[in-house]
N, C-alpha and C positions, 0 to 999 in steps of 0.2 A: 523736541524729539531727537535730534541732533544732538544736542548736549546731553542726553540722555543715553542715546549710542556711544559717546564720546567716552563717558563719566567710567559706563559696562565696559569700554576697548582697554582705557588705562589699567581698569581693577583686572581684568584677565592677561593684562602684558606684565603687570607687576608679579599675579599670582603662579605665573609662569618666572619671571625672573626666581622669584624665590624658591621655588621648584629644582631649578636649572643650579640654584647657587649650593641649595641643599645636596643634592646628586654631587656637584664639584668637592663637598667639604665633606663628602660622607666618614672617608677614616677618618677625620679627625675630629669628626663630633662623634664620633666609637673609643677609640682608642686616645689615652691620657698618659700616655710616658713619662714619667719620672727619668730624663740620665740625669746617671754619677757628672757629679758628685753630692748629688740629692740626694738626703737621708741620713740618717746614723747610720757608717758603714764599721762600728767600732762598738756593738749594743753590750749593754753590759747584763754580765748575769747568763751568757746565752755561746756555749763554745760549739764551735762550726766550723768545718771544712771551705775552703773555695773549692767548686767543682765548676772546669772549665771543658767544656765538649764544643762538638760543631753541629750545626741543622747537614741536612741530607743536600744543602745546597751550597755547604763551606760557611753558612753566617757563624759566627763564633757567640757562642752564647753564655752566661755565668750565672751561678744559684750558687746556694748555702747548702748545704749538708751538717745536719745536726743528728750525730750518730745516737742511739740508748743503749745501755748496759745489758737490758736484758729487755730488747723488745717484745709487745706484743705482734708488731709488724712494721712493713716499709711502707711508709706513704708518700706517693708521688703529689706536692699541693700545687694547683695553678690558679695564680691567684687571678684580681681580676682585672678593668680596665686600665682603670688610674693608678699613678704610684712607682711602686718596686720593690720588691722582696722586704729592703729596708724597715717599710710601713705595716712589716707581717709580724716585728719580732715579738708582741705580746702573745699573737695565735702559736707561733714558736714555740713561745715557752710554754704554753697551756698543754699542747699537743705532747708535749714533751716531758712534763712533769707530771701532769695529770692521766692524759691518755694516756702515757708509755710507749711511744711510739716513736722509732728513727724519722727524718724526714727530711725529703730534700724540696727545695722550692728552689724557683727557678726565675730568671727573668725573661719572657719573648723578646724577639729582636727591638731595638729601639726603647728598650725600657733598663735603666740601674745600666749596669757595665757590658748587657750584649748591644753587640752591634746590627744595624741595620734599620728598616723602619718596619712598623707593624703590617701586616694584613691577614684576612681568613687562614690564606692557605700558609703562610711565613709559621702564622703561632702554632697552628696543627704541627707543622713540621717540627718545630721549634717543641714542643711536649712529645713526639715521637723522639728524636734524640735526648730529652729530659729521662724519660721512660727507661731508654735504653741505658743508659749511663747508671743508672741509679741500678738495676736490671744486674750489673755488672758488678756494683760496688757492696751491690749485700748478696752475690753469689747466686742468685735465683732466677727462674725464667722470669720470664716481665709478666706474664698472667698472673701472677704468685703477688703484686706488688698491689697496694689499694691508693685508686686512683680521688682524689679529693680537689673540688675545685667550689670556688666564692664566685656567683654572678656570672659576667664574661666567663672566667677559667672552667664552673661547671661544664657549659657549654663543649669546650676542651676534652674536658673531663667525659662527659658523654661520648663522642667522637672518639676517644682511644677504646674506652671502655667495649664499645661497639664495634672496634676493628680489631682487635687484639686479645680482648678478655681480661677480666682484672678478678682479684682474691674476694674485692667489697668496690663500690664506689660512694663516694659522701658527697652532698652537693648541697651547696647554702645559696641561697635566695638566687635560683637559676630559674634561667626561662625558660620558654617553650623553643621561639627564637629571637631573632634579632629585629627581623619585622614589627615581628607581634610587639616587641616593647618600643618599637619606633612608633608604631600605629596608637601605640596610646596615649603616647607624650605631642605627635603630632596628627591629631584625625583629621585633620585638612586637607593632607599630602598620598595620594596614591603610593604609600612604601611599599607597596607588599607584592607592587609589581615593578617599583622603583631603584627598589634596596640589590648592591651587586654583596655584598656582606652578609652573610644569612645566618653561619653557624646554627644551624638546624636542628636541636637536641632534640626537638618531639618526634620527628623522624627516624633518628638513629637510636633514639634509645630501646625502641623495640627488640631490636640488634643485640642487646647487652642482656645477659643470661647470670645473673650471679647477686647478692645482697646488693641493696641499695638503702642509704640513711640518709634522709633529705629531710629539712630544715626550710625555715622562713617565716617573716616577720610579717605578721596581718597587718599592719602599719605601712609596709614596704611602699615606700613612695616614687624610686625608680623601676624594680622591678616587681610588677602586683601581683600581689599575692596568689589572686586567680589564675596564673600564669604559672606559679608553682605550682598549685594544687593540679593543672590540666596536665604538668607534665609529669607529675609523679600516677597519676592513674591511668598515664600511657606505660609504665612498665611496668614490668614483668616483676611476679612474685619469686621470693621473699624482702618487701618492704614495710620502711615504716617513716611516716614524716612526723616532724615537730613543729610545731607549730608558736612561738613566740607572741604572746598578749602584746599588743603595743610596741612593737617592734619595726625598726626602719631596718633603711637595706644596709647601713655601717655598722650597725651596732654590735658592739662585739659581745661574743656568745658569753656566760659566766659561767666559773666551775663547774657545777652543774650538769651542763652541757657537755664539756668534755670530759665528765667522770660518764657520762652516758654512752659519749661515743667510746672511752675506754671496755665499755661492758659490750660494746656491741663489736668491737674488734675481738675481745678476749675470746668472746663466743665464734667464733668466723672457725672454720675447718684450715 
């Protein structure tokens, strides 16, 4: 009986350690930074501004700006965890060649050449002076600009969308929140009351009043797909989602795709 108390005391101090250690290491099993001097920062095929701005709290931040001749609009991209701007230039050019569309991407703090380290409220901040800059540089109020974000940056992408107003918003293989996708990778771990990180898009997207084109991969192995579908039937009309046969959460879109989202900006007021 005793060694049987003993055997239950261990497995409850370890499933606690692990608890304790996961809570410890939470940004950084979220957030995946790529710095400079990570990446092709020299892409070929692909000309672009350096746009250097600051967060609302002095962090100094850097993205690309990839201007079009004759857009069909501005698109603010946030892209998502891991990486840096770098890792985007194929979406770059598609959006750009295909879609017709200017667009600036950007990197949150601690990720390519801005400075600082990541958190919830850092990258929020971090896509509000993205917003603003970009806001500035094609002459228009910042509601006029369409907000597009991959994964994590959807999230982002919600969150502006939902405090500011956007033209359209696009969002590829986004969650509900951040919970939710922790809770499915670990069902062991009380996240949902555990998680200080939440980025909450099923919440705020109610908030947001204007087109939305949302995408995702029935395949999607990090963020599930049932997670898209929940958060796109939480907003509000005029939508439409895509849906991707056998599709994971990298996979990058094909022509196709962005001849679609081409039509679906053309159309936009």
């Amino acid at each position: 009986m005793r060694t049987a108390i003993r055997i239950v005391g261990l497995i409850l101090i370890a499933y606690a350690g692990a608890v304790v250690l996961l809570m410890f290491l939470e940004n950084s099993l979220i957030f995946f930074p790529a710095p400079y001097p990570a990446g092709n920062w020299r892409p070929r095929g692909l000309s672009f501004e350096d746009a250097e701005f600051a967060a609302s709290d002095g962090t100094l931040l850097h993205g690309w700006y990839v201007p079009h001749p004759k857009p069909h609009g501005a698109v603010l991209f946030c892209h998502g965890n891991a990486g840096n701007i770098t890792h985007r230039e194929d979406i770059l050019r598609r959006l750009h060649r295909v879609t017709g569309v200017s667009v600036l991407i950007f990197d949150y703090r601690g990720y390519g050449r801005s400075q600082g380290k990541p958190t919830e409220s850092g990258v929020l901040a971090d896509a509000k002076a993205a917003r603003d800059w970009l806001a500035r540089r094609e002459g228009v109020p910042a509601e006029r600009l369409i907000l597009m974000g991959e994964s994590l940056g959807g999230a982002v992408a919600v969150h502006l969308a939902a405090e500011g107003g956007a033209r359209a918003l696009i969002l590829e293989s986004t969650f509900t929140s951040l919970p939710d996708v922790a809770a499915h990778h670990f069902p062991w771990v009380p996240v949902r009351l555990l998680m200080r990180t939440r980025l909450d898009a099923l919440s705020r997207i109610r908030d947001y009043r204007g087109p939305l084109f949302q995408s995702h991969g029935d395949q999607d192995t990090i963020v599930p797909y049932h997670l898209g579908r929940r958060l796109f039937e939480a907003a509000n009309e005029p939508k439409q989602f895509v849906t991707f046969p056998g599709g994971d959460h990298n996979d990058l879109r094909d022509v196709d795709y962005y001849e679609k989202l081409g039509q679906f900006v053309a159309g936009l007021d």
